[in-house]
C-alpha positions, -999 to +999 in steps of 0.1 A: +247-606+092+277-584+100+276-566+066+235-566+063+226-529+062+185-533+055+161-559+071+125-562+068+108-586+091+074-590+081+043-610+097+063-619+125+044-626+155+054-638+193+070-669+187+089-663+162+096-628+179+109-645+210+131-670+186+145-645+158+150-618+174+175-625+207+199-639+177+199-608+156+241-588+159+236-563+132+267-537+133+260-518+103+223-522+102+207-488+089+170-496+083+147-518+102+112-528+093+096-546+116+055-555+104+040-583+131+021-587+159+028-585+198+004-603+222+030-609+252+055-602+275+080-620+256+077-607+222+078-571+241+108-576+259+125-593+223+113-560+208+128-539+230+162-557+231+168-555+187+156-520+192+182-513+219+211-533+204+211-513+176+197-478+184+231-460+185+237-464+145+202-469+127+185-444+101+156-456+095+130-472+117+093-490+112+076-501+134+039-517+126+035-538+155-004-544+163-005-547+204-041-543+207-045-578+227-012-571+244-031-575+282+004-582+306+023-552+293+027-515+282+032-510+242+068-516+239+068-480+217+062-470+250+097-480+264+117-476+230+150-461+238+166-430+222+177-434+190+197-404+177+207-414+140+170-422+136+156-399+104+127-414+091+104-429+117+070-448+107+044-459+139+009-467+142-020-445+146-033-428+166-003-427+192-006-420+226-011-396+244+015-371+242+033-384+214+044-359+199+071-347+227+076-379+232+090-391+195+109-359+197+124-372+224+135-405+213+142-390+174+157-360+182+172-361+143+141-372+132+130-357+096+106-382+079+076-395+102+047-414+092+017-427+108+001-460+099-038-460+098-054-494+091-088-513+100-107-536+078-131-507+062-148-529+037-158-560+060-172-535+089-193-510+063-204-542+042-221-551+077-233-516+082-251-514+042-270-547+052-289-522+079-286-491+061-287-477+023-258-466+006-268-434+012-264-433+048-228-447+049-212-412+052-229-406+080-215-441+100-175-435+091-172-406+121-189-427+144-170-456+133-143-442+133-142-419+161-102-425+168-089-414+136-113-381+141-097-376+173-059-383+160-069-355+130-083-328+150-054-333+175-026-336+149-043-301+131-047-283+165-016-296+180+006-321+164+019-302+138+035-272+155+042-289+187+062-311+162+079-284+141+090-270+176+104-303+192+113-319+159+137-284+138+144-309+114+115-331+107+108-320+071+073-343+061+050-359+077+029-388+066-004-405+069-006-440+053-037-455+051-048-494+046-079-521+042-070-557+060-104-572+056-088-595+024-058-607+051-033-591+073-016-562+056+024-568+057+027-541+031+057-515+038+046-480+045+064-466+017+036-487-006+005-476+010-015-450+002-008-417+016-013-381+019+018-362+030+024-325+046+056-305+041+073-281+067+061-244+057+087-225+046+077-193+058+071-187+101+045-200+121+016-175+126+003-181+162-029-154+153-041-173+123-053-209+124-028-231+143-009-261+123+004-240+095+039-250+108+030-279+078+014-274+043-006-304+022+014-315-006-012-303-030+001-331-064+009-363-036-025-356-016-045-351-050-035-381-066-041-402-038-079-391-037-079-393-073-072-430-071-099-439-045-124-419-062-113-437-087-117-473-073-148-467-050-166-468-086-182-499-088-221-516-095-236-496-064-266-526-067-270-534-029-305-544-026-329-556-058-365-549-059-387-567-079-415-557-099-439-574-071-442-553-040-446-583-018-411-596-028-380-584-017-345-602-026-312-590-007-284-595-028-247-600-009-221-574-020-196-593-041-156-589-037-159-558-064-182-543-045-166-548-015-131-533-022-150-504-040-170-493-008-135-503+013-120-472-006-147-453-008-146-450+031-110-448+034-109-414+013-135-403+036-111-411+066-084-394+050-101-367+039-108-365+079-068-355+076-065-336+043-096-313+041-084-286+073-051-287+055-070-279+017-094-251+034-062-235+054-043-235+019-072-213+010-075-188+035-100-205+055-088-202+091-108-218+117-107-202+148 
């Protein structure tokens, strides 16, 4: 391992965590992936020590550890030491609470950063269309999704120039979005679906609508909602009605369905992200 330059550790969880990672001497590791799962102290503290050994000389750094069961400690993101030679940095959304000084902080070369949105959107609106039509499902995805509407109206209102001035040479930000309810997602951030903002190359004017520090990449962001438009078309058929009033059949979404209302609700979360970014490219400034 004393040449290896890029590793990816994917779907590694605490034991093997606690096993791997105590082993790893990397001196001319650049880029570490890390996609897995941390549910104890162990695994944290094993997180914390690869990140440490080799913070003075990596590049690149991603870091999709889910640590929603972690019960016995603080995320270990929390804790992660300065890295200085780190330019492209990928975490999960939404952060914590004051993230954005924070990862300016710990990245203070930072120029790439992406945030990693994922839930299983087709298993929990498959549950919601067996109470509701399919007409009603827009309605659900801000209630269902209330932390990803919180992470976009503070990233609009906030994030983005508290970012441009902490972070002089983050250049793009990212939001990659995914659908686990087919299995866990190891998929690298640089394959998801995104949207993507760019640093404005003109100055930040504080009387207009804040978070014009970082415009919408108009061809990445289109595309990407081209695609799910594109694959949330699918048999809508939810419920059949017969010709006899007194009978009523419910028919089960199949797999098609499925994915096809799974995207259809992920381009309504990012558009939760996009759309005060398209109406600011037009002028319309919200107070």
């Amino acid at each position: 391992l004393s040449n290896l330059m890029t590793l990816e550790v994917l779907g590694f969880e605490d034991c093997a965590m606690v096993l791997v990672f105590p082993a790893l001497r990397m001196p001319k590791l650049q880029s570490l992936h890390i996609v897995g799962a941390c549910q104890g102290f162990s695994a944290r503290r094993a997180i914390l020590a690869v990140l440490k050994r080799h913070s003075s000389h990596l590049q690149e750094l991603e870091f999709n550890v889910w640590t929603e069961f972690l019960c016995e400690a603080d995320d270990p993101l929390i804790d992660m030491v300065r890295m200085p030679q780190v330019r492209k940095l990928t975490v999960r959304a939404p952060p914590r609470s004051g993230a954005w000084e924070y990862i300016s902080d710990r990245c203070p070369s930072l120029e790439e950063l992406t945030f990693l949105y994922d839930q299983d959107f087709a298993l929990h609106n498959s549950r919601v269309m067996e109470d509701y039509m399919h007409w009603e499902l827009d309605r659900h995805t801000r209630w269902l999704y209330q932390d990803a509407v919180a992470f976009a109206d503070d990233l609009h209102f906030y994030g983005f120039d508290s970012l441009a001035k902490c972070c002089p040479k983050l250049k793009v930000i990212r939001m990659a979005i995914a659908d686990n309810s087919f299995g866990y997602d190891t998929t690298l951030a640089r394959d998801r679906l995104s949207i993507c903002w760019r640093r404005s190359a003109e100055p930040i004017d504080n009387s207009r609508r804040r978070g014009n520090a970082f415009q919408r990449d108009a061809e990445h962001n289109n595309a990407t909602r081209a695609f799910l438009e594109a694959r949330s078309t699918a048999p809508p058929t939810v419920h059949q009605e017969v010709m006899d009033e007194d009978e009523y059949e419910e028919v089960a979404l199949t797999e098609e369905q499925a994915r096809a209302l799974g995207a259809r609700v992920m381009l309504q979360v990012l558009r939760l992200f996009d759309d005060p970014s398209l109406e600011a490219s037009f002028g319309l400034w919200l107070s």
